[in-house]
C-alpha positions in Angstrom: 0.0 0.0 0.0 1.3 3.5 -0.8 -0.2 5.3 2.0 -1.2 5.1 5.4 -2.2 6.4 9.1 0.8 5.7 11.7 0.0 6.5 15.0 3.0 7.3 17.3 4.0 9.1 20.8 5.9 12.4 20.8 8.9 13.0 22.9 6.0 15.0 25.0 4.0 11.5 25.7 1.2 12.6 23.8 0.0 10.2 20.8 0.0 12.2 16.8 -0.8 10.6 14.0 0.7 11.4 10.7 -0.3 10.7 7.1 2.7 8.7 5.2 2.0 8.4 1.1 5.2 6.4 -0.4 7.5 7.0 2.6 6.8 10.7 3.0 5.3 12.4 5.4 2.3 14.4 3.9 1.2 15.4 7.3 0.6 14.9 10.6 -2.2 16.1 14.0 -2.3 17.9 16.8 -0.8 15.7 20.0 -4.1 13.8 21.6 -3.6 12.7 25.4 -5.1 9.3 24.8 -4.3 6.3 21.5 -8.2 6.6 21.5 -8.0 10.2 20.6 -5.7 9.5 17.6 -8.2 6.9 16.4 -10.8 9.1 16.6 -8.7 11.6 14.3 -8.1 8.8 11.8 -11.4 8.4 11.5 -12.7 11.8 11.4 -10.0 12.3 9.1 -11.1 9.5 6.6 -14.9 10.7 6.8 -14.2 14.3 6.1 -11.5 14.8 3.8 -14.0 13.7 0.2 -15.9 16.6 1.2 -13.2 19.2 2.5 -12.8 22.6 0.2 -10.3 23.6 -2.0 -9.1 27.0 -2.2 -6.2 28.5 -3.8 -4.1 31.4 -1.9 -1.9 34.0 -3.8 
C-alpha cells in the first residue's frame, strides 16, 4: 500500500498521528492525550476529507 495512518508518541508523551503516502510524510495532527483520541482523528480524518474545500491562496 502506498499510503497510510501511523499512529506514534511524541517526545512529550502525547500520541500524533501522521499521514505517510510512499515514505513521505504528507502530514501529521495535533498531539491527543489518549491512542483513543488519535483513532478518533483517523477516523474523522477519513470521513471528512471527500468533502473538505479547495481554495487557492496567492
Amino acid at each position: 500500500m502506498a499510503h497510510k495512518f501511523e499512529i506514534y508518541k511524541d517526545k512529550a508523551g502525547e500520541f500524533r498521528v501522521r499521514f505517510k503516502y510512499n515514505s513521505e510524510t504528507i502530514f501529521s495532527t495535533e498531539g491527543y492525550a489518549s491512542k483513543s483520541g488519535a483513532k478518533d482523528a483517523i477516523e474523522s480524518i477519513k470521513k471528512y476529507v471527500p468533502a473538505a474545500e479547495v481554495t487557492e491562496v496567492e
